[in-house]
DSSP file (Angstrom, degrees, kcal/mol; ACC not computed):
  #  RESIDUE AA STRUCTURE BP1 BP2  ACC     N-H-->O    O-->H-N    N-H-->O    O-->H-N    TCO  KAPPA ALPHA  PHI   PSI    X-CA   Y-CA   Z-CA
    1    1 A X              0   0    0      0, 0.0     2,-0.4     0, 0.0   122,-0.1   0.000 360.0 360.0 360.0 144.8  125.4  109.2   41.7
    2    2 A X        -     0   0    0     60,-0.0     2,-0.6    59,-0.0    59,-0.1  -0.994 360.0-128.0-152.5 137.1  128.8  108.6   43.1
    3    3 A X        -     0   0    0     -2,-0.4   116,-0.0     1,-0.2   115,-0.0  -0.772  33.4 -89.5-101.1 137.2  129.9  105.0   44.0
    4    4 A X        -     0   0    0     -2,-0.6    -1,-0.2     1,-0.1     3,-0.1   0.637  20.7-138.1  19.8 140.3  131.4  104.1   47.4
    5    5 A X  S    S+     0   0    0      1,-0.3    11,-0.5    10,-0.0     2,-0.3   0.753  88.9  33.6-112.4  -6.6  135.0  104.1   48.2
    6    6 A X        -     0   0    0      9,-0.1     2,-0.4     2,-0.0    -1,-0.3  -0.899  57.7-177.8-130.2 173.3  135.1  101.1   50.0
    7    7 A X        -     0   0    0     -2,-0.3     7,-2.0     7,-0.3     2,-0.6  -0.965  19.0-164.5-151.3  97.6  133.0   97.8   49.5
    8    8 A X  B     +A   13   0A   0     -2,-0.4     5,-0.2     5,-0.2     2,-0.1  -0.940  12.2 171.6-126.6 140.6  133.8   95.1   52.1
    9    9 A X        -     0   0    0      3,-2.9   102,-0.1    -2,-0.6   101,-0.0  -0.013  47.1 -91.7 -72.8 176.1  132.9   91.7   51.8
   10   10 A X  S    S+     0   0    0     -2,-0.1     3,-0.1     3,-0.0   100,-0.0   0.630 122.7  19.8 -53.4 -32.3  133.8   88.5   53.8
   11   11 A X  S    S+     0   0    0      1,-0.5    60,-1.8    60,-0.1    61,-0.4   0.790 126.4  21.1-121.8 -65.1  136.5   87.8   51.8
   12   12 A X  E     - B   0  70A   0     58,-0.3    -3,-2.9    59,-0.2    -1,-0.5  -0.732  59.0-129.5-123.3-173.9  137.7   90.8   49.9
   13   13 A X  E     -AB   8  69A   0     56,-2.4    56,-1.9    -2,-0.3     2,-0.9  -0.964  14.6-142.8-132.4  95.8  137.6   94.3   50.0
   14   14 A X  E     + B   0  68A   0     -7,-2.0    -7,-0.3    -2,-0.4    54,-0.2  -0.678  33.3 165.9 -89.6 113.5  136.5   96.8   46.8
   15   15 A X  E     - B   0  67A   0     52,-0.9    52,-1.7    -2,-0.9    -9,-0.1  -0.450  42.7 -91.3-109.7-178.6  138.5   99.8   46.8
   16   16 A X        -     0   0    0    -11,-0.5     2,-0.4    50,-0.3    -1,-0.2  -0.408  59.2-110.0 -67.3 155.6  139.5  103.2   44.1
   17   17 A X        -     0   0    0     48,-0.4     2,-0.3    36,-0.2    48,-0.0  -0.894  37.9-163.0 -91.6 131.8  142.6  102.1   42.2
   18   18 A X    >   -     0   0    0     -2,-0.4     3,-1.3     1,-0.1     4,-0.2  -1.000  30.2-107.7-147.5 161.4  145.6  103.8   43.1
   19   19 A X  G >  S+     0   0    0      1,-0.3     3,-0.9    -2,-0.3     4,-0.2   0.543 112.6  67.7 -65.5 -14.6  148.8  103.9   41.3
   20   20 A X  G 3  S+     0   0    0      1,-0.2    -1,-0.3     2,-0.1     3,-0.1   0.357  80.2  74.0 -99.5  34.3  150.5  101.9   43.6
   21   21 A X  G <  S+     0   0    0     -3,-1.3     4,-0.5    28,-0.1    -1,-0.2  -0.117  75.1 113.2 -99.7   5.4  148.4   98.7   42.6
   22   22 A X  S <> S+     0   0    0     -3,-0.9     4,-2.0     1,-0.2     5,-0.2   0.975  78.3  40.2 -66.3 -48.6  150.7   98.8   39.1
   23   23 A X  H  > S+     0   0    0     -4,-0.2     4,-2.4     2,-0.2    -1,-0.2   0.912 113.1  48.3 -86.7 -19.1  152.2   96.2   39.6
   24   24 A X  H >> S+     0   0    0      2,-0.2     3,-3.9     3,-0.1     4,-0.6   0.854 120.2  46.5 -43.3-102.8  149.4   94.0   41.0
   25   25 A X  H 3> S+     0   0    0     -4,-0.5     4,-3.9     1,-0.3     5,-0.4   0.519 113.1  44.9  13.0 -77.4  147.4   95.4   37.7
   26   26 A X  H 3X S+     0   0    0     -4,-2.0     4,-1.5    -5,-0.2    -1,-0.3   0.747 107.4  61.3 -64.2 -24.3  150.1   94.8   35.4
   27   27 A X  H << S+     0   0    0     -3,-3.9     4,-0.2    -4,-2.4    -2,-0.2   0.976 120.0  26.7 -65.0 -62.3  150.6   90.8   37.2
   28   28 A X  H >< S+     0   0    0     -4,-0.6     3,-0.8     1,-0.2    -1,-0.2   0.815 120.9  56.5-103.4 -28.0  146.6   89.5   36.2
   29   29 A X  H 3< S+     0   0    0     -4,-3.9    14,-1.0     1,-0.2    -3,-0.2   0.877 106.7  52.4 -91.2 -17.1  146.1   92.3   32.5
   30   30 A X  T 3< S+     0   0    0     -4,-1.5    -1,-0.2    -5,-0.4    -2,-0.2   0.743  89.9  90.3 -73.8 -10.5  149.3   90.7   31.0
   31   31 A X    <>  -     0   0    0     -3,-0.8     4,-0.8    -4,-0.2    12,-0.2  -0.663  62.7-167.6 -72.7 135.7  147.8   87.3   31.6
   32   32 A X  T  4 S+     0   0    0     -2,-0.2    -1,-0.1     2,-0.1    -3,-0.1   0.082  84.2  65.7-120.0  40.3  146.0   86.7   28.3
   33   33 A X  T  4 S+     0   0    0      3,-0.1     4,-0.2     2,-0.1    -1,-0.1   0.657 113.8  44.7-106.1 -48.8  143.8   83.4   29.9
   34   34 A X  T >4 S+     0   0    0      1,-0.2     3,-0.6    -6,-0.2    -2,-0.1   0.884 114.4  35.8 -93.3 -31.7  142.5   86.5   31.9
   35   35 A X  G >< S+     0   0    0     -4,-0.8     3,-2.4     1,-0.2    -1,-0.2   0.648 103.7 104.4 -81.5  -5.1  141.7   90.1   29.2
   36   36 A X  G 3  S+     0   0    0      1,-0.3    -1,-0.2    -3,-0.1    -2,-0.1   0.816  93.7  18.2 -65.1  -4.2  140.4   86.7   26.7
   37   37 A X  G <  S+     0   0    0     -3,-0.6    -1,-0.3    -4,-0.2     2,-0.2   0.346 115.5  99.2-122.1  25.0  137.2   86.9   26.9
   38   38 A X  S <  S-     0   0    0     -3,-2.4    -3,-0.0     2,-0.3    59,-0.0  -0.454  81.3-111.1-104.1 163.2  137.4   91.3   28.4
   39   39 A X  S    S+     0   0    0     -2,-0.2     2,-0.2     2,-0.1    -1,-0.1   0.326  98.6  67.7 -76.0  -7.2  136.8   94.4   25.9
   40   40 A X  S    S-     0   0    0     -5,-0.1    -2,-0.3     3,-0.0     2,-0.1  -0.964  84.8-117.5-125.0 156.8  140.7   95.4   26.2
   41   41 A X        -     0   0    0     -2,-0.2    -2,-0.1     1,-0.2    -9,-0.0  -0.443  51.1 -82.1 -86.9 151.1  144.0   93.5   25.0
   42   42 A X        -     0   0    0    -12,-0.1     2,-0.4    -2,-0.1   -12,-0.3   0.010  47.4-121.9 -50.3 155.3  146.6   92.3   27.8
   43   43 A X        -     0   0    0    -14,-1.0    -1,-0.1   -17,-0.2     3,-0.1  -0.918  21.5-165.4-109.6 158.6  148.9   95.4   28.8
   44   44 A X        +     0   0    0     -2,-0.4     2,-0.4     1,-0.1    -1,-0.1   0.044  67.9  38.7-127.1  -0.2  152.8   94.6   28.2
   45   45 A X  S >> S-     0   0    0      1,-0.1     4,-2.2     2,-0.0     3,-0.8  -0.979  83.4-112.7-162.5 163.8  154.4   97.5   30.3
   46   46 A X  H 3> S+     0   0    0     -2,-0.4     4,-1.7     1,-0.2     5,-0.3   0.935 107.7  67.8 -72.9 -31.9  153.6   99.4   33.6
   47   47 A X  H 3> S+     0   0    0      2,-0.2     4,-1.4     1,-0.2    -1,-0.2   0.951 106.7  44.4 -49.9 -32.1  152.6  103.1   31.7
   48   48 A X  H X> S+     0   0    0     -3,-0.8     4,-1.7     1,-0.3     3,-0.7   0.966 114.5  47.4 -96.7 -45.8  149.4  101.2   30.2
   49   49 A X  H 3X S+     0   0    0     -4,-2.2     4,-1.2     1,-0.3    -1,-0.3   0.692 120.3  37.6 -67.0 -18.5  148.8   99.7   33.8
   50   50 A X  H 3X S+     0   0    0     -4,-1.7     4,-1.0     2,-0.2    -1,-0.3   0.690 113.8  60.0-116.1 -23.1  149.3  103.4   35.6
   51   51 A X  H <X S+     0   0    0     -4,-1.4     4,-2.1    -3,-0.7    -2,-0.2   0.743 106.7  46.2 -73.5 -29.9  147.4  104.9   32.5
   52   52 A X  H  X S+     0   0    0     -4,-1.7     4,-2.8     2,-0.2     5,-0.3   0.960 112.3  45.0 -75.2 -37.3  144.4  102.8   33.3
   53   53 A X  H  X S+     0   0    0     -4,-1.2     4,-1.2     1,-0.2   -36,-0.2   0.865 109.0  60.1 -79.5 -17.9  144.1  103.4   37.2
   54   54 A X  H  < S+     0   0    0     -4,-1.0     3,-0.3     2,-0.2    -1,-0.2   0.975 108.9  42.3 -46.1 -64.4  144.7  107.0   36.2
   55   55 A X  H >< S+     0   0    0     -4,-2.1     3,-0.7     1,-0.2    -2,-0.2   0.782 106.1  62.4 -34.1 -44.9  141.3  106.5   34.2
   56   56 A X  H >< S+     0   0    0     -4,-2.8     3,-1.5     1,-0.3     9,-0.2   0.891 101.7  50.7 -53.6 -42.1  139.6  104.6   37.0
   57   57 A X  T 3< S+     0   0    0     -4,-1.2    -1,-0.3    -3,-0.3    -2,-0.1   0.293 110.0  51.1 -84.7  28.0  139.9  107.8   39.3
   58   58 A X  T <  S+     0   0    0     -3,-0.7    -1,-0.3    -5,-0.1    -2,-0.1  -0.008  77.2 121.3-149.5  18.7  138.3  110.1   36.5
   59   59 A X    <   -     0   0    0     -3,-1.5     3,-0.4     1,-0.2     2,-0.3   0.881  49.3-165.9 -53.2 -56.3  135.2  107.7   35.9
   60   60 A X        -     0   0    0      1,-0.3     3,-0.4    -4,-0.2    -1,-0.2  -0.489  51.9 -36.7 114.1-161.3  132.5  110.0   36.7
   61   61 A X  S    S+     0   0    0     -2,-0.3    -1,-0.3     1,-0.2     3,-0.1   0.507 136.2  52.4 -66.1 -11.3  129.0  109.1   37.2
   62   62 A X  S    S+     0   0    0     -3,-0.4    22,-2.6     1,-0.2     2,-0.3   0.573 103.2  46.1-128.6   2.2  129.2  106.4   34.6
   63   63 A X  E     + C   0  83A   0     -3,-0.4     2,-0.6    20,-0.3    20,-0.2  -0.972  50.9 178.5-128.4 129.7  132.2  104.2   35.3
   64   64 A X  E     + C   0  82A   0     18,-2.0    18,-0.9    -2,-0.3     2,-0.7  -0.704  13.2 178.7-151.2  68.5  132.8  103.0   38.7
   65   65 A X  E     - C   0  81A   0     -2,-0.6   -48,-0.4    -9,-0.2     2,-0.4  -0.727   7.3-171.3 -93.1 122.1  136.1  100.6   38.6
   66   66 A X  E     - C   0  80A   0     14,-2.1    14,-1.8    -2,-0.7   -50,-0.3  -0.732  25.4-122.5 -65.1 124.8  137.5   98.9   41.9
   67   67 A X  E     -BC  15  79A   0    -52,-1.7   -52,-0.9    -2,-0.4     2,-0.5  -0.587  25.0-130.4 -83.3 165.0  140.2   97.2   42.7
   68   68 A X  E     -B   14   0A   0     10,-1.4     9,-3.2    -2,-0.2     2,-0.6  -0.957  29.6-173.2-135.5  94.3  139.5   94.0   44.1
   69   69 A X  E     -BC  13  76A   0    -56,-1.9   -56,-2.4    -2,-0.5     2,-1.1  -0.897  24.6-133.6-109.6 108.5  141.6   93.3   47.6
   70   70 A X  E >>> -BC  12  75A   0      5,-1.6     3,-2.6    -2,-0.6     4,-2.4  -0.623  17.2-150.3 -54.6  98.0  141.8   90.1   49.5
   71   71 A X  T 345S+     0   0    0    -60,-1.8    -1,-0.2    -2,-1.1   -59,-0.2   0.679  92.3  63.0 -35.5 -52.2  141.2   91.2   52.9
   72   72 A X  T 345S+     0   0    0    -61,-0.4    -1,-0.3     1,-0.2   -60,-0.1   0.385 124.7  11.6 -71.8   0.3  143.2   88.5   54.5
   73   73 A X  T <45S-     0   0    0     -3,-2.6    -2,-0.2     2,-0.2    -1,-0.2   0.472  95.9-118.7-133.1 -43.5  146.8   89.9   52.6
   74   74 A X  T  <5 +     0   0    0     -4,-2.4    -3,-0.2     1,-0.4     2,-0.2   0.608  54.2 168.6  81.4  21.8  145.8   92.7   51.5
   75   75 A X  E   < -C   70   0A   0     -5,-0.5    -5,-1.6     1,-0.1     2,-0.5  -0.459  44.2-137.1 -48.3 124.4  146.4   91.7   47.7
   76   76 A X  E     +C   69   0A   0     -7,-0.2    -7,-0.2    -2,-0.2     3,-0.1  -0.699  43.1 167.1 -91.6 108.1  145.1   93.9   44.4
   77   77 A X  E     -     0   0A   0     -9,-3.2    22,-0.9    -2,-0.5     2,-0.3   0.013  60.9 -41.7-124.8  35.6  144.2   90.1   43.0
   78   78 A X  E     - D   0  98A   0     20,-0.2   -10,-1.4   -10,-0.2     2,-0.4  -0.863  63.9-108.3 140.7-153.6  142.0   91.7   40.0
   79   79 A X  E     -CD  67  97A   0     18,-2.5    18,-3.1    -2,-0.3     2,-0.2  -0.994  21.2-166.8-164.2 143.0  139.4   94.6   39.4
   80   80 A X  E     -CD  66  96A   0    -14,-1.8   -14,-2.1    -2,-0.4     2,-0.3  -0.913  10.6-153.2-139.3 173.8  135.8   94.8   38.7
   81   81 A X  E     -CD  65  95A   0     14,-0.9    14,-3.6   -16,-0.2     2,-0.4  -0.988  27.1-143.0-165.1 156.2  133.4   97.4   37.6
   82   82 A X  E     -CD  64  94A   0    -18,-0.9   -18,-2.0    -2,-0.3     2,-0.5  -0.970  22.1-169.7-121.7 103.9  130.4   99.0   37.3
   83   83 A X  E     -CD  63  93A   0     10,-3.2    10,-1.7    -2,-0.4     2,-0.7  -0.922  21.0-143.0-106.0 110.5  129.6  100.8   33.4
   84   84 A X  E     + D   0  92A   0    -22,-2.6     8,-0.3    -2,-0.5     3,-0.3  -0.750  28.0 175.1 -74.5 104.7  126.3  103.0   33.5
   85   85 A X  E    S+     0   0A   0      6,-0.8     7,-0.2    -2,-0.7    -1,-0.2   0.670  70.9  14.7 -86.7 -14.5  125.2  101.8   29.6
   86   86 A X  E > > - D   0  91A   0      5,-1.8     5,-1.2     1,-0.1     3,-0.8  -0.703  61.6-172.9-153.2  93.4  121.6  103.9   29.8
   87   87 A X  T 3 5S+     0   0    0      1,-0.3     3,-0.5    -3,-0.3    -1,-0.1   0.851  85.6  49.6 -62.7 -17.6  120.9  106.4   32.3
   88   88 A X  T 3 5S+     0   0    0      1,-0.3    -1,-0.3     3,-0.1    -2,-0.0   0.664 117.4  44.6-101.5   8.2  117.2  107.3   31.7
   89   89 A X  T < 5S-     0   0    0     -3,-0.8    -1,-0.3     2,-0.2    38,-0.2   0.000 112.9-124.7-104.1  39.4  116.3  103.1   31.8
   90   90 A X  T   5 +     0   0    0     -3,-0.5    37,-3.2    -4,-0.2    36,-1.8   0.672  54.6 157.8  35.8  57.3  118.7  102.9   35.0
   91   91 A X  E   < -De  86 127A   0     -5,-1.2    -5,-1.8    35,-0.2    -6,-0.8  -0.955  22.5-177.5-138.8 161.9  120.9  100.2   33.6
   92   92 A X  E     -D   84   0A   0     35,-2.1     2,-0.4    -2,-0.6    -8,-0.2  -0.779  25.1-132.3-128.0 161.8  124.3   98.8   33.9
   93   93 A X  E     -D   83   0A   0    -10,-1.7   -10,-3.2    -2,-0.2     2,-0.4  -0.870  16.0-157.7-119.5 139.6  126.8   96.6   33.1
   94   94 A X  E     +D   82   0A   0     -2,-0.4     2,-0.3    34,-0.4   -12,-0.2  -0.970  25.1 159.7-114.9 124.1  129.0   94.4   35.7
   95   95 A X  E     +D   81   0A   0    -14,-3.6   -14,-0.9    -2,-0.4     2,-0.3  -0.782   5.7 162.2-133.7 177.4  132.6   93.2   34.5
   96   96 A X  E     -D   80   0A   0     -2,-0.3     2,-0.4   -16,-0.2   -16,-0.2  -0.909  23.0-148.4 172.1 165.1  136.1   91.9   36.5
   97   97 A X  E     -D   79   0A   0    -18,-3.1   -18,-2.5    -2,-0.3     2,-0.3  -0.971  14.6-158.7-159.0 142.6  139.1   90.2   35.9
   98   98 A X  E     -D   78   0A   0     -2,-0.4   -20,-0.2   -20,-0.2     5,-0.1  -0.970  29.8 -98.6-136.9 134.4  140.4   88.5   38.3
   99   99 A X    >   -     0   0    0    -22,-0.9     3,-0.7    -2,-0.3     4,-0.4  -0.055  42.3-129.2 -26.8 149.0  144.3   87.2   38.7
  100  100 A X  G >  S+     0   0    0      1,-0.2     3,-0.8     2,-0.2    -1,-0.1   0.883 112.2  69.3 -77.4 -40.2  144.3   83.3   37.4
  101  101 A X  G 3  S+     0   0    0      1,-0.2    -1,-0.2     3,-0.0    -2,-0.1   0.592  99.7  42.5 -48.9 -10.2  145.7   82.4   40.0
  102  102 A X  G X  S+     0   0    0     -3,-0.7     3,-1.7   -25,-0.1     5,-0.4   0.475  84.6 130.4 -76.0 -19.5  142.0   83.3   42.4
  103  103 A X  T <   +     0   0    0     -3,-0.8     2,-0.4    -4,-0.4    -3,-0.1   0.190  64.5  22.8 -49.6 159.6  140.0   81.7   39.7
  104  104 A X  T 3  S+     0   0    0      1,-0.1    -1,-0.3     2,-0.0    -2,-0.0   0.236  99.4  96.5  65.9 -17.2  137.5   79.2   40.9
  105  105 A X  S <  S-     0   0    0     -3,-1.7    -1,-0.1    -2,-0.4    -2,-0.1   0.574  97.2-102.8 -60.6 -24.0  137.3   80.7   44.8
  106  106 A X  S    S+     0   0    0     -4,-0.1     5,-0.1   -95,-0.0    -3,-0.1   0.459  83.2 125.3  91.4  -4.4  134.3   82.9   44.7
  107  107 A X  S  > S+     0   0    0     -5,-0.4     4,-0.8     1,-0.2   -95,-0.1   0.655  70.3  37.2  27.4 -99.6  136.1   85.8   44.4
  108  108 A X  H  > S+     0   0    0      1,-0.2     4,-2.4     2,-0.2    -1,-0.2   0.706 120.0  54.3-103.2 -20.9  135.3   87.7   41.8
  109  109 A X  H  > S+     0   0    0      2,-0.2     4,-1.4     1,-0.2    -1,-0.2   0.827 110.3  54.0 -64.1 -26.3  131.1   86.3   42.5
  110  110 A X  H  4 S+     0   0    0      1,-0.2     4,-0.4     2,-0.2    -2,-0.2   0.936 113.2  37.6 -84.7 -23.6  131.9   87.7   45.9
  111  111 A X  H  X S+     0   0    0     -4,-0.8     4,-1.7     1,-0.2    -2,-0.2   0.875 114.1  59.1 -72.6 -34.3  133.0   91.3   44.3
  112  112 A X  H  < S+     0   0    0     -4,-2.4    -1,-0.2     1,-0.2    -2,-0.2   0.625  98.0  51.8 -76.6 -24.7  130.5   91.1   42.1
  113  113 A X  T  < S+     0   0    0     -4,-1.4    -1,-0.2     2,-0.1    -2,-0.2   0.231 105.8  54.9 -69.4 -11.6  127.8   90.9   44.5
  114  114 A X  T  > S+     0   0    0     -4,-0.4     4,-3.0     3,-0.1     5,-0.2   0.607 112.8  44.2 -85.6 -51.1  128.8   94.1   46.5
  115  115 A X  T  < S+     0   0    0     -4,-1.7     4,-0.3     1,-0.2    -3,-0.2   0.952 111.2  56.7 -72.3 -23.1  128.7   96.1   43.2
  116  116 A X  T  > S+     0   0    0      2,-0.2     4,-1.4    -4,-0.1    -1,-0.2   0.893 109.6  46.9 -55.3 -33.1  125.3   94.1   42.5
  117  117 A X  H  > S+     0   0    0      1,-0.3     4,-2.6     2,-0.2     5,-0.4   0.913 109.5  49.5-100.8 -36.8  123.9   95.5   45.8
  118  118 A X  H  < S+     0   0    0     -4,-3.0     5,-0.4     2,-0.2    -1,-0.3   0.701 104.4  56.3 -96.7  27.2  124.8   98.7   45.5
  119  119 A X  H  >>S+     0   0    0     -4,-0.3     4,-2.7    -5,-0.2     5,-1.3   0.967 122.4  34.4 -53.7 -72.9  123.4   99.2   41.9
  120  120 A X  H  <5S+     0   0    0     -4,-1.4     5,-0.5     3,-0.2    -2,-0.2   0.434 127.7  29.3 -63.2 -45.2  120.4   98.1   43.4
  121  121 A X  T  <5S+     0   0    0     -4,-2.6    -3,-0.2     3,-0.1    -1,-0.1   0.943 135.3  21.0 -78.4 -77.1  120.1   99.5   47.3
  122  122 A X  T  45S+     0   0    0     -5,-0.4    -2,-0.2     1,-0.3    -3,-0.1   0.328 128.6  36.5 -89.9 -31.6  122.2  102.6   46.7
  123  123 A X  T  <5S-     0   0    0     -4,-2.7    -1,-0.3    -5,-0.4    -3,-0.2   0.717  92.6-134.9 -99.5 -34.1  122.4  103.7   43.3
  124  124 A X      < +     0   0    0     -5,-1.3     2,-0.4     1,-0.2    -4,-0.2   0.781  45.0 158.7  71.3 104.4  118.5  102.6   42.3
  125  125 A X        -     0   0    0     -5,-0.5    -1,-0.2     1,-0.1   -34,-0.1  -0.978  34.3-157.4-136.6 164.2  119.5  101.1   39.3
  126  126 A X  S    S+     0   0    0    -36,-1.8     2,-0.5    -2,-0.4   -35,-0.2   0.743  72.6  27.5-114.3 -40.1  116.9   98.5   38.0
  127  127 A X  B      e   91   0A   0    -37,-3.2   -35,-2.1   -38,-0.2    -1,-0.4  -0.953 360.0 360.0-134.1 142.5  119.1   96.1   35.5
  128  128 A X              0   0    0     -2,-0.5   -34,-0.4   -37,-0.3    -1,-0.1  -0.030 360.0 360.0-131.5 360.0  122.5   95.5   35.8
């Protein structure tokens, strides 16, 4: 299973991460209002922000991270993802982090509902 390379929404746009999203990246994971409640600690220098979208593009069948683009600027305003946690029950896990400044917009519900529907249409996944 291999996920998409683009995702478009109304609003934003899910794309691969590529290395020239670092400082976008680094702008919302050094907020730590935004990694508090995420599975990794804020990053503090652009190598840890260009060592993660380096990770993103080597995901595999079982990680499927996006960058998260407001269509209307054409802004990296946070990242979401898609984690395969059991391959024979077909399920997954849906995460993001989203710049503080986006918060409350609908956003990261609107990113998060593109990666819902193609678990679901595209990938056949039954819980996410």
């Amino acid at each position: 299973m291999s996920a998409p390379g683009e995702m478009v929404g109304p609003r934003v746009l899910l794309r691969p991460f590529a290395l020239g999203d670092v400082p976008a990246v680094l702008a919302y994971a050094s907020d730590p209002e935004v990694t508090r409640h995420l599975q990794w600690d804020t990053y503090d220098d652009p190598a840890t922000a260009a060592s993660f979208i380096r990770s993103t593009l080597g995901g595999g069948d079982t990680w499927f991270a996006r960058a998260i683009v407001l269509r209307e600027t054409d802004a990296v305003i946070g990242g979401a993802d898609l984690r395969v946690v059991s391959p024979p029950d077909r399920r997954a896990e849906l995460g993001y982090g989203l710049a503080r400044a986006y918060w409350s917009n609908g956003y990261a519900t609107e990113a998060a509902r593109d990666l819902y529907l193609y678990a679901i249409t595209r990938a056949d996944w039954d819980g996410v």
